[in-house]
N, C-alpha and C positions, 0 to 999 in steps of 0.2 A: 685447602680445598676450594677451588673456584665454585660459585653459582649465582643461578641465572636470578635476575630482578624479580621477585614475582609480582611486580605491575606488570605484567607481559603484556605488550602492547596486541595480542589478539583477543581480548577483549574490550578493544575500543569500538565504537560504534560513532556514524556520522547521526547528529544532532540535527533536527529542522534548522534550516538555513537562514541567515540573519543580513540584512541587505548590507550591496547590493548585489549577493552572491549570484542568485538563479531565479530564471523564470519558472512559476509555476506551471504545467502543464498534465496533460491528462496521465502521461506516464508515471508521473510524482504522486497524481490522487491515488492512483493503482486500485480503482474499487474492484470489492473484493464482495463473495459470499448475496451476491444477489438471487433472489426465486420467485418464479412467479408460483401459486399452487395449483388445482387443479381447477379453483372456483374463480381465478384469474385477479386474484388481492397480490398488491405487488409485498412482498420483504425487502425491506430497503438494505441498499450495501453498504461496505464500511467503508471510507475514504481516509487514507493515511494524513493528506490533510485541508483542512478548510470544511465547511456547512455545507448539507444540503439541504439549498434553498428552496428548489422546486424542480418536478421530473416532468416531464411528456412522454408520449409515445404518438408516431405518425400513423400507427396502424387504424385503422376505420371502428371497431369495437372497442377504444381505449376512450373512457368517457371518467371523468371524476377521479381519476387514478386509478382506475383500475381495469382489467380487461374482460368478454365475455367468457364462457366456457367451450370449449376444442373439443371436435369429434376424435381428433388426431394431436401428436404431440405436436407444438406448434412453437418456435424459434421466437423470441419477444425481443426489439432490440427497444432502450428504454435511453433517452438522454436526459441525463441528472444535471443542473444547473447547480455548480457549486461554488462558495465563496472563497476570495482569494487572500489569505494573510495577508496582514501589514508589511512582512519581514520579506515578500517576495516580489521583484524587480516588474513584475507585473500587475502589483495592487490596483493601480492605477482602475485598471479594469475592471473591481469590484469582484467579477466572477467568471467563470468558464465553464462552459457547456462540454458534456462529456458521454459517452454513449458507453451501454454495457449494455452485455445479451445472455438471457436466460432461456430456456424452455420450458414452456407449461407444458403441463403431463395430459392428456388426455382425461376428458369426464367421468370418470368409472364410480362415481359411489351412488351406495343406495340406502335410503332410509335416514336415520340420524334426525338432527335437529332440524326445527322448520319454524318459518316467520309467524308471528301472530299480528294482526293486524300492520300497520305501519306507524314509527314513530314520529311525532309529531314536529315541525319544523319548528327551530329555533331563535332566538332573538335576542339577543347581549350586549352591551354597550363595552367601547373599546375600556383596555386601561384594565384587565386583568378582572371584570366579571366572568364569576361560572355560574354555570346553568347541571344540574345533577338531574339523571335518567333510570328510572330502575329499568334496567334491561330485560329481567324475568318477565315483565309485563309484553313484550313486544318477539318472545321467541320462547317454544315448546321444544320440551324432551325431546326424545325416540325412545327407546330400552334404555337405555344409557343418560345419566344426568348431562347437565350444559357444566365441560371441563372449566373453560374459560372464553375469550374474545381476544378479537386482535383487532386494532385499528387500521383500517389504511386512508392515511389524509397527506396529501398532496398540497398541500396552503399553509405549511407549520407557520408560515407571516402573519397569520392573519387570526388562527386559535390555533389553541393546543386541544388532544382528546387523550386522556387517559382512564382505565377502569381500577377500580379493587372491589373483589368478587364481582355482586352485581350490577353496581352503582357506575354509570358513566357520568364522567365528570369534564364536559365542557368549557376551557376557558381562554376570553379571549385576550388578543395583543394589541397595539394598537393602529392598525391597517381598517380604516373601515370595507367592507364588500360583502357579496352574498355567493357563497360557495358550498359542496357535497363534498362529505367524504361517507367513510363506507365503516360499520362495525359486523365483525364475523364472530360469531357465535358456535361452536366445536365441544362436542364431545372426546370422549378419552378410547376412541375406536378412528382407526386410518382408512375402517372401511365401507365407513358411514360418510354420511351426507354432512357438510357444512350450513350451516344459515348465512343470508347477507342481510344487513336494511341498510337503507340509504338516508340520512341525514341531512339536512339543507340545514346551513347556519347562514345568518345575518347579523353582521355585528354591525352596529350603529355607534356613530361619532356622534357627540352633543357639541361636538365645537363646528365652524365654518373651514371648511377643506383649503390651503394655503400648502406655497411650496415640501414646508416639512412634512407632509402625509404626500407628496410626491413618490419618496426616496425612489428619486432615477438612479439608479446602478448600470453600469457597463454602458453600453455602444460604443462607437467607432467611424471615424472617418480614413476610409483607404488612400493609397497613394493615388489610384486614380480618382478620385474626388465621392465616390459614391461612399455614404453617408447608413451604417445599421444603427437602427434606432435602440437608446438604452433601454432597461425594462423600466416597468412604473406603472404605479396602482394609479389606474385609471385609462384612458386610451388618449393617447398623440394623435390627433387629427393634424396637425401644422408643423413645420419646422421651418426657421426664419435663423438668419445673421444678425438683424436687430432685434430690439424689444417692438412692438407691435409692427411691425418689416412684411415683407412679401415672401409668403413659402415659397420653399426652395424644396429640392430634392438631391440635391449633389452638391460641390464648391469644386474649383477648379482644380486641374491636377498638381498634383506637387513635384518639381524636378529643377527648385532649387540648391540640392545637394542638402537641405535641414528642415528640419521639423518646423510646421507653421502652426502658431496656437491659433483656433477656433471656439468662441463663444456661442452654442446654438439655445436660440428659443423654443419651446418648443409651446406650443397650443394641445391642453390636457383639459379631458373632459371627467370633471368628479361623476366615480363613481359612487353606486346605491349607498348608503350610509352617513352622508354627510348634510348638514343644514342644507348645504349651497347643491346638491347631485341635481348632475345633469349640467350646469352650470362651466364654462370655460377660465382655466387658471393657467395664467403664464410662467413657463419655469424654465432654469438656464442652467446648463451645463457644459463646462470648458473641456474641450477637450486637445490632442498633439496630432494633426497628421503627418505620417513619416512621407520622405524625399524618395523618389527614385531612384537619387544615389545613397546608396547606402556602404556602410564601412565593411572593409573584408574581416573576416572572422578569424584571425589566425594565431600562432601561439601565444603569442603577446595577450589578446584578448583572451583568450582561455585564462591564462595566468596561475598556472599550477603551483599548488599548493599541498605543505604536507609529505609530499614521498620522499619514501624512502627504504632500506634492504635489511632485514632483521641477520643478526649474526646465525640465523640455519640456513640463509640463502633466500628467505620468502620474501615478497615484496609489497611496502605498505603502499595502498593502491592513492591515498592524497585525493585532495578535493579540485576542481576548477569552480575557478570564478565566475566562468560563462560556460554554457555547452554543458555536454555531460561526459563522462571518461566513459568509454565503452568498451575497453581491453587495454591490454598493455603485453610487449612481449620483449624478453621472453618473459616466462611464465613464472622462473625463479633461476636461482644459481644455486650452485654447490658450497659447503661450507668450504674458509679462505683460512690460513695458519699466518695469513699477515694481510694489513687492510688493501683492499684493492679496487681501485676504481672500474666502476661499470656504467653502460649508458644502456636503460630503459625507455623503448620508445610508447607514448601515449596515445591511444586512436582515439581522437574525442569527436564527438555528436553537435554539428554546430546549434544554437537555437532556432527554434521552429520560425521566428521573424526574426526583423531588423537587423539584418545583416545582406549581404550581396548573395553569400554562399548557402542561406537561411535555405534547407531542405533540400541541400547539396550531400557529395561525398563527405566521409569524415574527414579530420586531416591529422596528421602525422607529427606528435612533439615529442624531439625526443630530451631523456633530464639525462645529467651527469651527476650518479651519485656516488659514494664511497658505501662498501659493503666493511662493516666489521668483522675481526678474525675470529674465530671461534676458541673458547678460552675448552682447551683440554684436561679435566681432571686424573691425575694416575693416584688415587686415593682408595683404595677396595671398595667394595660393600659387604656391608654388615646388616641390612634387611632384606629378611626375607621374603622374596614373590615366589607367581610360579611362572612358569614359561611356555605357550604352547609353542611345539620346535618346528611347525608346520609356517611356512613365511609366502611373501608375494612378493613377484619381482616387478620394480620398476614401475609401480602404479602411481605416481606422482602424477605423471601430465594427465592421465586420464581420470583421475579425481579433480584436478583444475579445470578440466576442461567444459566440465556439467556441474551443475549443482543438483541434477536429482538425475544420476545415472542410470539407465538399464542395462546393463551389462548381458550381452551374452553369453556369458561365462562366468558365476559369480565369483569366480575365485580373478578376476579381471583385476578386481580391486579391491581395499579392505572397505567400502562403503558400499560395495556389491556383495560381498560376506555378507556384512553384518544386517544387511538390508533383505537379503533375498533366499537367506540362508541360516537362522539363526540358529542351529542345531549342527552345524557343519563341526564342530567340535567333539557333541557329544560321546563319541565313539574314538578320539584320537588319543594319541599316550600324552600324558601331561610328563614336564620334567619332575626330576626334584628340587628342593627351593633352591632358588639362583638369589646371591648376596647383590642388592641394588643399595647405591651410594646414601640413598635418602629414603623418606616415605612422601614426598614432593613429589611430583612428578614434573614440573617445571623445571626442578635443577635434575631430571638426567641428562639435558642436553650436553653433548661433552664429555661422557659419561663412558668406560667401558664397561658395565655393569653384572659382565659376569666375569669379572676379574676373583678367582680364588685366592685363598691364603699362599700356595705355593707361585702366583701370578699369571698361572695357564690360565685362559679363556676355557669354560666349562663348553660353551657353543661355538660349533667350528664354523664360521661364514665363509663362503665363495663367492657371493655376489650382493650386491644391494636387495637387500628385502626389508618386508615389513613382519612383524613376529605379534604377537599377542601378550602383554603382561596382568595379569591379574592377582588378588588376594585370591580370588574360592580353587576348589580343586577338587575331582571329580571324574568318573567315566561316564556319568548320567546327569549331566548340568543341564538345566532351563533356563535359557535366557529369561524370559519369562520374569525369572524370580531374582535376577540381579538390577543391580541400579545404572553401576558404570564401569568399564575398563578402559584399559589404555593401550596404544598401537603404538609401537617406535620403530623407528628405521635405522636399519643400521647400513653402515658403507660395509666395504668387503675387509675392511680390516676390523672389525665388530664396533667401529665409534655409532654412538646416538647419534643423530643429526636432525630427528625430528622427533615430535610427541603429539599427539592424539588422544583425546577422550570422546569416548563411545557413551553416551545418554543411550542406556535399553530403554526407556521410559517414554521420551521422547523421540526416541531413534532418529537422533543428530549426531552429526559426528564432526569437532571441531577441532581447530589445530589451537595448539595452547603452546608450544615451545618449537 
């Protein structure tokens, strides 16, 4: 009896990138799960990878991190400054600015909690002093107790704020400045009134401000010689080529065909906090401007990696080096009875810079791989499933083609079944048990699985479909109440050629063989 590996390579997953694979860029952060509420306190989103350092918003009411309250629902686009891993081809950069948009909902509550007086402004020395607030002092009931508080602080550099129950707990980092952030106070009703108070912290440095309480992060010098200033605690009044030199505003263009290193000085004015504030501190930071000419982007640079054609015909989609893969086609093959060479073309995404074609068309690489044959078992089965004998034809490309289909017709697909339809069974004839080769469902690949004792096929197939195999059985099933089943496809002579687990739970639906 042949079967399949069960390291099946469909549950591999790509790993953060390890240089000098890929640039990091706003598509990679993919922040996710951003809101503003209706008192205008931002929720911060989650970024797949790198720190957020610090948010803005350009809109006019957006003060301290947070925004006013809307007569009407009101669109908030919010740009989150976030940091750039060591392992990505653009650390160099320190960090990247990235925009995500929520909408606040309109002001509609009444009553609920409310301010009592104002809490008193702050004052901390860097290096991990806190400062503790009983909060009950500074906000009132309604009907209903104060549930809990929610921070929103925009300066994580510079302190931290966290509570448990009452007690706010102030502390700081070592940035000296003087900065607001905001604590909201909520009850256990959605259709009540929130509280805000506003916070002034000041942390104080006991030492005299020098480059290292600088930390200049990011900026840039273009190819045409203009010059964005990095960030840094405190303000850049000057930028100079030498140390005490004549401000500049730009450097010449660059169209020697390479990158020209640049040492800039810069003239920083310490900020509130420090022995020396107010006081002027020179600081220096190297930076690469790139060439006008720059290199073409093409397969070579991509330089793929990784693919390759699983013996059901699916194809493993492999990494680049540069760029991003953004399809490939075709979309798969058919299983092979002997190995056979195929060529998969790659449509990759050049990088957003340094390149000639940077924010051009894709381009086109295509691999030559060899598909393996698909090993045939003629072995019976001896476990017993059930079978629903209701099948779909030919939903492959249309399940590749989306990741979260709507189907017109849920019977389109088996990911439109089970998604949009989960009772579509309840009322259909189950078979009787059908002898399957294993209780694995990895090795039915190969598989004729309703092979009887006498060697007739119990199910008669005419065309490529997908079927149903489950343990439960039933005229009144609840998805509901199940965990997970499995989908195979069968060619028209009844072989498996693919397998499928159905998560009810999670309502995912993944290939596994």
């Amino acid at each position: 009896m042949s079967k399949i590996n069960v390291k099946s390579p469909y549950y591999l997953d790509v790993q953060e990138p390890t240089p000098p694979q890929v640039e990091l860029d706003c598509t990679l952060i993919d922040l996710k799960k951003l809101s503003v509420d209706q008192f205008g306190n931002v929720n911060l989103p989650e970024a797949q990878y790198g720190e957020i350092l610090s948010y803005s918003s350009t809109d006019g009411d957006f003060v301290d991190g947070k925004f006013n309250t809307v007569l009407t629902d009101t669109s908030r686009t919010i740009t989150f400054r976030i940091s750039i891993p060591s392992n990505f081809t653009n650390a160099a950069n320190d960090y990247i600015d990235c925009d995500a948009t929520a909408i606040q909902p309109t002001f509609v509550c009444t009553g609920g909690v409310t301010t009592n007086g104002t809490i008193p402004n702050q004052s901390l020395n860097t290096g991990g002093n806190t400062s503790t607030i009983d909060l009950s002092l500074y906000f009132t009931q309604g009907v209903l107790p104060i549930f809990g508080y929610r921070i929103t602080n925009s300066f994580p550099s510079y302190f931290s704020a966290t509570t448990n129950g009452d007690n706010l707990y102030i502390t700081s980092a070592d940035k000296a400045g003087t900065h607001t952030f905001y604590v909201e106070a909520f009850d256990n009703d959605i259709a009540t009134c929130n509280a805000t108070q506003p916070i002034q912290v000041t942390i104080v440095a006991t030492e005299t401000y020098d480059c290292t309480d600088s930390y200049l992060q990011g900026g840039l010098i273009n190819q045409d010689g203009s010059i964005i200033l990095p960030n840094v605690n405190g303000a850049i009044t000057a930028t100079k080529l030498t140390s005490g030199g004549t401000p500049i505003t730009s450097v010449p263009p660059n169209n020697t065909g390479s990158p020209i290193s640049y040492t800039l000085y810069f003239d920083i004015t310490v900020p509130i906090g420090y022995v020396n504030t107010g006081a002027t501190v020179e600081c220096f930071k190297t930076f690469s401007q790139v060439s006008s000419t720059l290199p073409i982007f093409d397969c070579e640079v991509a330089s793929l990696t990784g693919q390759a054609i699983y013996t059901s015909g699916a194809i493993l989609q492999g990494n680049a080096a540069k760029g991003t893969i953004a399809s490939f086609s075709p979309l798969g093959f058919g299983t092979v009875t002997s190995v056979t060479p195929r060529t998969v073309t790659f449509s990759i995404t050049p990088p957003s810079s340094g390149y000639s074609n940077s924010g051009g068309a894709n381009i086109s690489c295509p691999v030559e791989l060899l598909q393996p044959s698909i090993e045939i078992s003629t072995e019976l089965g001896i476990y017993p499933f059930y079978v629903i004998t209701s099948g779909y034809v030919n939903p492959w490309l249309y399940m590749r083609q989306s990741d979260n289909p709507i189907p017109k017709n849920f019977t389109d697909s088996v990911e439109g079944e089970v998604t949009y339809y989960k009772e579509a069974y309840s009322g259909r004839y189950w078979s009787s048990p059908q002898d399957l080769v294993s209780t694995e469902p990895m090795q039915w690949l190969g598989t004729y699985v309703y092979a009887s004792p006498n060697k007739n096929r119990k199910y008669k197939i005419g065309t490529s479909q997908y079927v149903l195999i489950t343990t439960r059985r039933g005229n009144n099933l609840f998805w509901k109440d199940a965990v997970a089943d499995y989908y195979v496809l069968f060619t028209s002579t009844g072989l498996i050629t693919e397998v499928w687990r159905y998560d009810y739970i999670n309502e995912t639906i993944l290939r596994i063989a």
